[in-house]
N, CA, C and O of each residue as an XYZ file, in Angstrom:
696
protein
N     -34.794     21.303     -0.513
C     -34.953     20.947     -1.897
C     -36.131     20.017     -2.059
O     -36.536     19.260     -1.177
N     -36.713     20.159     -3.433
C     -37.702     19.302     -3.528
C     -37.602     17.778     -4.055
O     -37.221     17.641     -5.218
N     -37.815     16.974     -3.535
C     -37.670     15.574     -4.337
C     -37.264     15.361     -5.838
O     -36.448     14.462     -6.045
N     -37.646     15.944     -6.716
C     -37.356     16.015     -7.910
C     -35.566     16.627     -8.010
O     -34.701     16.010     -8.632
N     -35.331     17.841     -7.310
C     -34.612     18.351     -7.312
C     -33.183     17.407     -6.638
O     -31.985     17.279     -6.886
N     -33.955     17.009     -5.889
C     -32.713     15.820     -5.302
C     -31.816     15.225     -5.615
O     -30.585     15.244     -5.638
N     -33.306     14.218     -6.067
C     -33.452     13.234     -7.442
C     -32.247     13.482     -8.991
O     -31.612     12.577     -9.532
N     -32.246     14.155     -9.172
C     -31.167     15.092    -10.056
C     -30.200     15.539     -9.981
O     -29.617     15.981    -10.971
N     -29.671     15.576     -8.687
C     -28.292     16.128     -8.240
C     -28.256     14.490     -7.719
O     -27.076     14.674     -7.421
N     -28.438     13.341     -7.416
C     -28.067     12.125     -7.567
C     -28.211     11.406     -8.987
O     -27.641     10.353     -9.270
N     -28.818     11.923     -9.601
C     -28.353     11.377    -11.192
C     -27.372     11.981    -12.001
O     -26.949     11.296    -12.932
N     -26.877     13.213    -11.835
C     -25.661     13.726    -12.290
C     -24.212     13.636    -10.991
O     -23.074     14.055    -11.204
N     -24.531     13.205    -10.142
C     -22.729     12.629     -9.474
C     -22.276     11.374     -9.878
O     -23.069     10.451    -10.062
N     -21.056     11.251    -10.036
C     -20.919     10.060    -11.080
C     -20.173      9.083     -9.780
O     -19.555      9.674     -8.895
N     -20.289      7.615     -9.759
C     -19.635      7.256     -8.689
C     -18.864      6.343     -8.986
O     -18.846      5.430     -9.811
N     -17.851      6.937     -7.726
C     -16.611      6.078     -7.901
C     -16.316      4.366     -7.841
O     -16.821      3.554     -7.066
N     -15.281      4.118     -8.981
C     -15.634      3.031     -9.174
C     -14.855      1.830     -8.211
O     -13.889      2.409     -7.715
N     -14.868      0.832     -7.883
C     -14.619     -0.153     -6.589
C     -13.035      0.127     -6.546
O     -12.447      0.509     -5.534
N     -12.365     -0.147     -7.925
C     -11.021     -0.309     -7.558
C     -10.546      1.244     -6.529
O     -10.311      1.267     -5.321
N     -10.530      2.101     -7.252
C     -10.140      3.707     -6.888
C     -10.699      3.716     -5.325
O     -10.036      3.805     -4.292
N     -12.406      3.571     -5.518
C     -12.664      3.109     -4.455
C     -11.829      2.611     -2.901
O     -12.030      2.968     -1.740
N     -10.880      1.682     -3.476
C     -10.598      0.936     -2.332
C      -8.984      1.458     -1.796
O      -8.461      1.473     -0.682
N      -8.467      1.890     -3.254
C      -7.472      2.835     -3.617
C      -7.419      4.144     -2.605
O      -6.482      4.627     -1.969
N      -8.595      4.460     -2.704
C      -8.785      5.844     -1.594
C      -8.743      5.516     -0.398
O      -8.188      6.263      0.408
N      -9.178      4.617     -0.098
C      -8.878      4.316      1.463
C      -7.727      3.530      1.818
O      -7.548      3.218      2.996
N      -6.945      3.187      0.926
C      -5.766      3.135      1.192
C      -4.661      4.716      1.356
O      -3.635      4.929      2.002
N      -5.364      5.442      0.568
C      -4.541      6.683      0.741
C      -4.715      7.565      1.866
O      -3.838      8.330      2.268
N      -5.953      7.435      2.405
C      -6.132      7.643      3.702
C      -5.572      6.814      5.024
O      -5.274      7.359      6.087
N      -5.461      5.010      4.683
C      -4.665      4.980      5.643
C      -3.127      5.371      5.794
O      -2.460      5.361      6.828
N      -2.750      5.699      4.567
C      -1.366      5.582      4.461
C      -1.210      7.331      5.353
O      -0.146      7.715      5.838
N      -2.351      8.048      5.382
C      -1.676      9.500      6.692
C      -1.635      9.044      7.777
O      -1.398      9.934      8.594
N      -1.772      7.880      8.314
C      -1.240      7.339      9.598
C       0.219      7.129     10.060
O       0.733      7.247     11.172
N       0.812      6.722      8.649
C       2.312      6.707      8.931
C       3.085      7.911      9.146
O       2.855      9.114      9.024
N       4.369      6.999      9.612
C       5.276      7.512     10.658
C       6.417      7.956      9.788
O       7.159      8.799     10.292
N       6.735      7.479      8.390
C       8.217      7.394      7.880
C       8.513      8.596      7.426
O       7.567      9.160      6.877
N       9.485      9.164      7.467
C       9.851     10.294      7.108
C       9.774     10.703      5.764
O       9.487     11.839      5.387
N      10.092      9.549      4.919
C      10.309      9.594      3.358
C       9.377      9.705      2.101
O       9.355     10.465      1.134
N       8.369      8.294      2.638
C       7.156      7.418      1.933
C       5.994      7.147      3.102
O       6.284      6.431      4.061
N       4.790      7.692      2.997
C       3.628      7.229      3.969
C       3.449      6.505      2.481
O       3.763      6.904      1.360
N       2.605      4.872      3.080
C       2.038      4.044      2.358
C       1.416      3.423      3.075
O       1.776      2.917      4.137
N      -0.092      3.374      2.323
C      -1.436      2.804      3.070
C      -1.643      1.446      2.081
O      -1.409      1.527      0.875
N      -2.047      0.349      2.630
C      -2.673     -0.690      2.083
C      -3.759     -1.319      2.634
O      -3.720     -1.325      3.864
N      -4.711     -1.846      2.147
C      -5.928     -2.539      2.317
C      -6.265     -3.923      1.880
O      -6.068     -4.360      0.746
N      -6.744     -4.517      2.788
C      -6.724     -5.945      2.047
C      -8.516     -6.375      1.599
O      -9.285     -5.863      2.412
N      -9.066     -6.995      0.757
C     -10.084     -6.743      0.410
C     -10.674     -8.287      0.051
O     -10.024     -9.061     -0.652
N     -11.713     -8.561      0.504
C     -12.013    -10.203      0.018
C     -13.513     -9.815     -0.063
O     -14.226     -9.145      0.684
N     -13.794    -10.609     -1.481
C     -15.541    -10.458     -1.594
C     -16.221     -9.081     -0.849
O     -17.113     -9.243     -0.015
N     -15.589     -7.292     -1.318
C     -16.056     -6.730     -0.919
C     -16.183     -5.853      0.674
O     -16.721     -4.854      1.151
N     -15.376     -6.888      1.033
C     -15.278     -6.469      2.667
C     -13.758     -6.238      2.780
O     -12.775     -6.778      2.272
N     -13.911     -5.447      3.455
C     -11.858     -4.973      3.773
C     -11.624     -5.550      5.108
O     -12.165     -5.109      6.122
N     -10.853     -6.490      5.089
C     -10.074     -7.415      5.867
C      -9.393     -6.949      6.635
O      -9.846     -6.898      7.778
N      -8.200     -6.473      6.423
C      -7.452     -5.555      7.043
C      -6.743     -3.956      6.174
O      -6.880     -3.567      5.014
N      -6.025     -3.387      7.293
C      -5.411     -2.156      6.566
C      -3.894     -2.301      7.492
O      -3.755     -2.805      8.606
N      -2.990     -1.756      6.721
C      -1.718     -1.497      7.402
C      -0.926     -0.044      7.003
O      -1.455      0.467      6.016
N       0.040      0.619      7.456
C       0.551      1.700      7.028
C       1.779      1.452      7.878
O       1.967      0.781      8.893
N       2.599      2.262      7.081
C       4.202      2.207      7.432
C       4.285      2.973      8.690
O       3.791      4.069      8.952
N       5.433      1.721      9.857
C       5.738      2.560     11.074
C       6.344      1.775     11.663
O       6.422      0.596     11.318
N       6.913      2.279     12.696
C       7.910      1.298     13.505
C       7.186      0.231     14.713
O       6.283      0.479     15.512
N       7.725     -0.641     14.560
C       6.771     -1.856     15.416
C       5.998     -0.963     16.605
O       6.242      0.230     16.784
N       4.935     -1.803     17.465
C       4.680     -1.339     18.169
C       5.212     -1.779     19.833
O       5.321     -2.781     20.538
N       5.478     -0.080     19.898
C       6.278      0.104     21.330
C       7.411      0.687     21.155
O       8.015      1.135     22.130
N       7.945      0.799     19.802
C       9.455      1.405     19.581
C       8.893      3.147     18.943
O       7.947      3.535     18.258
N       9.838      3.684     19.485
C       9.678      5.300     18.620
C       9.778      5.542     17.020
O      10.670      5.146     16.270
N       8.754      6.215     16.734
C       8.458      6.509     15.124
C       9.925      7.137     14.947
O      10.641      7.761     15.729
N      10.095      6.727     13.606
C      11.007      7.754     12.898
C      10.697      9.097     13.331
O      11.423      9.788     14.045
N       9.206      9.533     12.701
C       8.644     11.093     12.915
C       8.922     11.129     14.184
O       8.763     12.336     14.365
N       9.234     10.689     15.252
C       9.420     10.627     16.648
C      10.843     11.281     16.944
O      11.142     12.373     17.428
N      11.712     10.079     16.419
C      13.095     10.430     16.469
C      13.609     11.365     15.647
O      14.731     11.774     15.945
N      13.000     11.885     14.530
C      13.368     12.948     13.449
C      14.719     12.703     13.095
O      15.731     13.351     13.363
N      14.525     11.374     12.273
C      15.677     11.011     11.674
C      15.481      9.581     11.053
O      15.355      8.582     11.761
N      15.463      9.553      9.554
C      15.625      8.131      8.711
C      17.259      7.946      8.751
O      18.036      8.898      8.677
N      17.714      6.370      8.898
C      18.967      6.250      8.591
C      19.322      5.739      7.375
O      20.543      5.742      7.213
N      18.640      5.269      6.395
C      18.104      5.504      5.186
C      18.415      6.397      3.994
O      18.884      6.409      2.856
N      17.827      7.193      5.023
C      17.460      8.408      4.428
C      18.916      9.386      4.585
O      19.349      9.937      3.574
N      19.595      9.546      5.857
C      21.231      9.977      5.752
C      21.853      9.024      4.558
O      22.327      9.695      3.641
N      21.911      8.148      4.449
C      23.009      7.462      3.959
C      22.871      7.364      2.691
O      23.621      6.830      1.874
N      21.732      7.980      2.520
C      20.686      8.048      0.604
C      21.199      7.175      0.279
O      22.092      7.197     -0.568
N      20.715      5.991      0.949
C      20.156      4.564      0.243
C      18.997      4.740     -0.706
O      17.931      5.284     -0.420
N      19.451      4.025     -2.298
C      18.072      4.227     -3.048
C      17.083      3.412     -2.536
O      17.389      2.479     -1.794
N      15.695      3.688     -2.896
C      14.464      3.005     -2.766
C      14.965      1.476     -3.113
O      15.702      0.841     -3.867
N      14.183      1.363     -2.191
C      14.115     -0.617     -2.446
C      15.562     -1.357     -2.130
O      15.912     -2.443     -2.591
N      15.952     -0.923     -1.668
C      17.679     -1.595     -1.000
C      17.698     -1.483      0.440
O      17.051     -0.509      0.825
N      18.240     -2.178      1.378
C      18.962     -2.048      2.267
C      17.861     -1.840      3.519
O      18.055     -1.095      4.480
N      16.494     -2.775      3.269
C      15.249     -2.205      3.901
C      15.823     -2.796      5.450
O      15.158     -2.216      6.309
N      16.622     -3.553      5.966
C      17.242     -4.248      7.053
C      17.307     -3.000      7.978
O      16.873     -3.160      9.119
N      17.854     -1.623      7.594
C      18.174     -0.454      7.861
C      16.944      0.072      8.560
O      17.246      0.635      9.612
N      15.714      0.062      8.313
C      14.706      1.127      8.289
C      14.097      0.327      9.543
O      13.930     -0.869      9.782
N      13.802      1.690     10.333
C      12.923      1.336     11.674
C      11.536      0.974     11.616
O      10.908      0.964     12.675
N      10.696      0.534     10.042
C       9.389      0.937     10.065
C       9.092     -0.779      9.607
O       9.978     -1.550      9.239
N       7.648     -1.114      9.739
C       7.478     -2.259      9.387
C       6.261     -1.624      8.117
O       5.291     -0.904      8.356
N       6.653     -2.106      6.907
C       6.029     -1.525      5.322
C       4.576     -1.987      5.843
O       4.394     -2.895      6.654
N       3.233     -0.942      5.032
C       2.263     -1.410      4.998
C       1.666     -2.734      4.257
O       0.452     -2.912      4.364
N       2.058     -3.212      3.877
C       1.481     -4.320      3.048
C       2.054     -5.390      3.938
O       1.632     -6.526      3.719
N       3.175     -5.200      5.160
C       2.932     -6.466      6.316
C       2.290     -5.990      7.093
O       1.514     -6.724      7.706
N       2.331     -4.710      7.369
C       1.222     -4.627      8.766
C      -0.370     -5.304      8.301
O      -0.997     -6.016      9.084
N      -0.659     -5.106      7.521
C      -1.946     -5.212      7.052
C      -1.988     -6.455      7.145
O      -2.704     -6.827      8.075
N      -1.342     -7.552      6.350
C      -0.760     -9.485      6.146
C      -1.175     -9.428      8.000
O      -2.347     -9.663      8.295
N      -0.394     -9.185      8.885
C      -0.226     -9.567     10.352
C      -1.844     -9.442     10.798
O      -2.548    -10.310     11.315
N      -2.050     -8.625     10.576
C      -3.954     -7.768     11.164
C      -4.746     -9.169     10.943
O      -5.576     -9.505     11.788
N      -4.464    -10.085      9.678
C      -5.649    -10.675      8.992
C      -4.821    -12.333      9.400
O      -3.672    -12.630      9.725
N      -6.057    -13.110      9.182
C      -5.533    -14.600      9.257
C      -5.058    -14.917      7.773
O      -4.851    -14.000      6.978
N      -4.885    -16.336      7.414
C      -4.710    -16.372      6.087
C      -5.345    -16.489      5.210
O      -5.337    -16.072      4.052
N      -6.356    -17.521      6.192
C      -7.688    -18.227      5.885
C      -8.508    -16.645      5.211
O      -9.243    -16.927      4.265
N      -8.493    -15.682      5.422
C      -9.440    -14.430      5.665
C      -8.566    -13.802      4.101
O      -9.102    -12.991      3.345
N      -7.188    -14.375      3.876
C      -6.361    -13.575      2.831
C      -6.639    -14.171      1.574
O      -6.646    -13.716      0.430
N      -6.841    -15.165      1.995
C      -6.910    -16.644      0.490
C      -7.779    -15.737     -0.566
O      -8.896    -15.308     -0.278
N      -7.129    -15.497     -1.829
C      -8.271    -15.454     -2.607
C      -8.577    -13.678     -2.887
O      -9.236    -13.110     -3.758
N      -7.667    -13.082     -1.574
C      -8.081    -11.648     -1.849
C      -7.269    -10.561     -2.361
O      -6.162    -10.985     -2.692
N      -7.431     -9.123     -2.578
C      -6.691     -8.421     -3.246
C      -5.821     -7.061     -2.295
O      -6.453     -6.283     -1.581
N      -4.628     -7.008     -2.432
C      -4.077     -5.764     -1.661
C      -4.297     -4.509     -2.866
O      -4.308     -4.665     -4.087
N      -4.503     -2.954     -1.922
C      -4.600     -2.216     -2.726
C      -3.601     -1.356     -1.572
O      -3.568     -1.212     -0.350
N      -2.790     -0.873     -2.824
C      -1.625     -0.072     -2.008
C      -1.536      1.142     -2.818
O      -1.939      1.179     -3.981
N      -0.944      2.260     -2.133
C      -0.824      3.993     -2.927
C       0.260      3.691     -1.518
O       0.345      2.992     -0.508
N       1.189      5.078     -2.498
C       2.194      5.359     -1.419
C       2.515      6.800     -1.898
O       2.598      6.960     -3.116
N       2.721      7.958     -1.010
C       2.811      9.390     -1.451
C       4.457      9.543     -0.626
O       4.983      8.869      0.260
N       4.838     10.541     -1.265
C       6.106     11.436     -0.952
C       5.731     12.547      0.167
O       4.884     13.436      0.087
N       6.686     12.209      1.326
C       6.402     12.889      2.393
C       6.706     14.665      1.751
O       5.877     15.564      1.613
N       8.085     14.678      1.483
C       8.762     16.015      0.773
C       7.822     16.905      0.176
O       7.936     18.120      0.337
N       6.422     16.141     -0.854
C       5.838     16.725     -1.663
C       4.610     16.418     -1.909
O       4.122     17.000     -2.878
N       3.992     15.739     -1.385
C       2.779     14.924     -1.080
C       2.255     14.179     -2.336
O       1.219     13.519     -2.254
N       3.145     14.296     -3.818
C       2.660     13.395     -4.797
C       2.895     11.880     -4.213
O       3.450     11.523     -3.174
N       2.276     11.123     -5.248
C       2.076      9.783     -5.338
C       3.651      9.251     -5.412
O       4.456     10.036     -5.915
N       3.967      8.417     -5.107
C       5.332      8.077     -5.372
C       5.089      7.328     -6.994
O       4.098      6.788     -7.486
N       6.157      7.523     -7.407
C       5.987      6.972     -8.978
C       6.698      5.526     -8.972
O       7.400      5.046     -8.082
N       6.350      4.999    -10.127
C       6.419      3.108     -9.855
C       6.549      2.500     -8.818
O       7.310      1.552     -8.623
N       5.740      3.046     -7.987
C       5.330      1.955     -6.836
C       5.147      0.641     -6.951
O       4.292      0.192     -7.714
N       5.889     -0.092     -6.246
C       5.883     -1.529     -5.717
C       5.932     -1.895     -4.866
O       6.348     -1.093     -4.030
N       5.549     -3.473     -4.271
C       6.022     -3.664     -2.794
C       7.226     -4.091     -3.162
O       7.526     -4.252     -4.345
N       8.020     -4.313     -2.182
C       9.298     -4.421     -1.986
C       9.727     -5.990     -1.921
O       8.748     -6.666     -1.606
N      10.770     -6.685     -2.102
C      11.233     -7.741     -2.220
C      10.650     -8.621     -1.177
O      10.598     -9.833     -1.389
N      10.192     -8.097     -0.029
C      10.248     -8.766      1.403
C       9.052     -8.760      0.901
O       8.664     -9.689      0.192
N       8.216     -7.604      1.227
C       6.511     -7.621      1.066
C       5.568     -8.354      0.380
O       4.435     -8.675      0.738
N       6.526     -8.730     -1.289
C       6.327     -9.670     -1.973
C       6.202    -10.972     -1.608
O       5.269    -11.631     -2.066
N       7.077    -11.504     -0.774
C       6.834    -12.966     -0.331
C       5.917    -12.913      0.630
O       4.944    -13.632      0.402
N       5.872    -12.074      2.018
C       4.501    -12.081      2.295
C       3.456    -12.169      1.802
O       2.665    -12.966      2.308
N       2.979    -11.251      0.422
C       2.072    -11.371     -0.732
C       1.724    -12.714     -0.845
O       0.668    -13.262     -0.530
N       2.780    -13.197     -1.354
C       2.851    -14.437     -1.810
C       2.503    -15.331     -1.058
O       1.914    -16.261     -1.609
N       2.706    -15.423      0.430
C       2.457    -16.749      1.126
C       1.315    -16.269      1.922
O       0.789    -17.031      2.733
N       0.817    -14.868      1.726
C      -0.473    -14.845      2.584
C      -1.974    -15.249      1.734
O      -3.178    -15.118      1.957
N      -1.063    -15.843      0.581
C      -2.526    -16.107     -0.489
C      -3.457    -15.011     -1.161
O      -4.602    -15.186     -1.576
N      -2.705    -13.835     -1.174
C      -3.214    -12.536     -1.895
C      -3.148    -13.028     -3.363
O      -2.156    -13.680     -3.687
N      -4.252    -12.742     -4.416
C      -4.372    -12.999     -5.576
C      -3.708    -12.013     -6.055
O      -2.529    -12.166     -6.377
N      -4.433    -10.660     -6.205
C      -3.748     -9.438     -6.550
C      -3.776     -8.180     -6.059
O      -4.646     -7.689     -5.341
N      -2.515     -7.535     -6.589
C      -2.261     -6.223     -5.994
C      -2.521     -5.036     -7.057
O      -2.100     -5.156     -8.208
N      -3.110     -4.077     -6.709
C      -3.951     -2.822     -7.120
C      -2.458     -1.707     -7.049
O      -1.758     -2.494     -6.411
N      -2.013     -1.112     -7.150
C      -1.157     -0.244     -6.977
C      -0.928      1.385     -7.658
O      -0.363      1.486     -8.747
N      -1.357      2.473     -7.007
C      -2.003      3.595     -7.399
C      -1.135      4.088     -8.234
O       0.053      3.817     -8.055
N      -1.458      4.763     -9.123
C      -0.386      5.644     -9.765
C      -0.199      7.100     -9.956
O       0.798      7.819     -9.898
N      -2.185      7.455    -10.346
C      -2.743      9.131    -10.503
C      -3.548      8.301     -9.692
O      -3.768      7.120     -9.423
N      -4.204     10.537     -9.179
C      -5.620     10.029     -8.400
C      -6.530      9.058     -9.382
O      -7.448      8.749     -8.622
N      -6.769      8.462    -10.530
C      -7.746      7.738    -11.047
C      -6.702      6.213    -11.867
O      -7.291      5.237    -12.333
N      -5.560      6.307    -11.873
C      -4.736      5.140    -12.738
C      -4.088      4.447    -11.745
O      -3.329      4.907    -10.892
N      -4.518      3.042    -11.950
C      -3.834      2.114    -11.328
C      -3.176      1.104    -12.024
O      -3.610      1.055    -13.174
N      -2.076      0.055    -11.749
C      -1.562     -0.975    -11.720
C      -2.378     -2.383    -11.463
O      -2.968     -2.202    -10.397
N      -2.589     -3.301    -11.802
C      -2.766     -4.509    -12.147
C      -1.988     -5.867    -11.704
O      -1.704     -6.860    -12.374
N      -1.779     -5.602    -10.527
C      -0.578     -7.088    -10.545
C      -0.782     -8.100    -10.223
O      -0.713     -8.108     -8.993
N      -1.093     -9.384    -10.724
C      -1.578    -11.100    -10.324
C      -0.096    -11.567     -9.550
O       0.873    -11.893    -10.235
N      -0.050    -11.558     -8.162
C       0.441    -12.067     -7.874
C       1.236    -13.526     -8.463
O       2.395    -13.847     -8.202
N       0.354    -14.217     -9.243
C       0.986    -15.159     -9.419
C       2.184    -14.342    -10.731
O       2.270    -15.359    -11.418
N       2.474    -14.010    -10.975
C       3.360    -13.105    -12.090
C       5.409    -12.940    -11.304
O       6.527    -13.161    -11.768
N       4.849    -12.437     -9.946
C       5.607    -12.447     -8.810
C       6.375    -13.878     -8.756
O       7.603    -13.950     -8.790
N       5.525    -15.004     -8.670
C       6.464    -16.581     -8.874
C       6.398    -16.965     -9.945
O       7.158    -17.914    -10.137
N       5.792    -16.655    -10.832
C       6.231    -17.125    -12.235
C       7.479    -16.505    -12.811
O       8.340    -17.020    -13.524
N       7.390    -15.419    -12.390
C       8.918    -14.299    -12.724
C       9.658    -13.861    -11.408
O      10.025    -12.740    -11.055
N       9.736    -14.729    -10.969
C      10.965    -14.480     -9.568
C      12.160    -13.260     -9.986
O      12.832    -13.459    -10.998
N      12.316    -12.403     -9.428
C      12.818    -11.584     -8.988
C      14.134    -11.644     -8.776
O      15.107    -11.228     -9.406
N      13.913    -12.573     -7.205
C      14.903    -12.422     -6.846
C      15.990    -13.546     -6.520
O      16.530    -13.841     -5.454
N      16.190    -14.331     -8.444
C      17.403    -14.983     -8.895
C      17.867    -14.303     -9.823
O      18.512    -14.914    -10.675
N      17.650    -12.418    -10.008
C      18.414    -12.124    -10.727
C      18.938    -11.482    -10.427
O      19.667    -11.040    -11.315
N      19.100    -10.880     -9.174
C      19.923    -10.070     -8.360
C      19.953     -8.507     -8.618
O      20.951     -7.805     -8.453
N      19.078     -8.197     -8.920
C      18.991     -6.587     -9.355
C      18.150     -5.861     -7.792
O      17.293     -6.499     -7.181
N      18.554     -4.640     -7.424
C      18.432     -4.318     -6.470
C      17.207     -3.281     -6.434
O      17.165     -2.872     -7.595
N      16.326     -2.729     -5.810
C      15.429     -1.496     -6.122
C      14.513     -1.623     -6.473
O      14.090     -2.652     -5.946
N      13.340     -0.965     -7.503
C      12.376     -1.001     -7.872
C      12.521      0.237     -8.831
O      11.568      0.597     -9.522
């Protein structure tokens, strides 16, 4: 092609914008996981640079769920967001917290997507989970990004999380 011609097929691709951006590579890490139910990828992001990434799986050295071919969870159809004591996997949004110091977290943003193993959509009202949250919280994450469509995301200021505590009202799930 000729320079001009180039030139023009880079002025008509439109580019993606930071959040989605960072969104996507969370959805890519999240095909690393192991869980039978929910793969979920997260990324941690400070001034531009990605800090760390985590995805759902069972500590390291113990056998994946996908290993053992079997959630216990998942027999006992426990709903989402209950009874996480149960599950062999450690959620992406701590693996990712563990990867990074704090000093490195202060100030920065998690971006999390989580898809349905069954069907490969997005899981719908995605959240982190009761536990993940206080990690959030004490790893000095400002805010969390949370996918919804390939292009719509969620908005969440952590500080929202301790201003509206959760969990003194005893409601279970997400």
């Amino acid at each position: 092609m000729k320079g001009s011609q180039t030139q023009c097929l880079i002025c008509i691709m439109e580019r993606r914008d930071k959040i989605n951006y960072y969104l996507d590579l969370a959805q890519v890490v999240a095909q690393r996981g192991t869980c039978l139910r929910r793969l979920y990828g997260a990324v941690i992001v400070k001034n531009d640079e990605v800090i760390s990434t985590g995805y759902t799986g069972a500590p390291r050295g113990r056998r994946h769920c996908s290993d053992v071919r079997t959630c216990i969870r998942q027999e006992l159809n426990i709903p989402r967001g209950e009874r996480y004591e149960l599950c062999r996997s450690v959620h992406a949004e701590a693996n990712a917290i563990i990867s990074a110091s704090r000093e490195q977290m202060l100030g920065s943003s998690l971006y999390l997507v989580g898809t349905e193993v069954s069907t490969g959509d997005l899981v719908k009202n995605s959240c982190s989970c009761s536990m993940c949250k206080r990690l959030i919280i004490n790893a000095g994450i400002e805010m969390v990004y949370v996918r919804d469509t390939k292009d719509e995301y969620r908005k969440i200021p952590v500080k929202d999380w301790i201003d509206n505590d959760d969990s003194l009202q005893g409601t279970y799930g997400y």
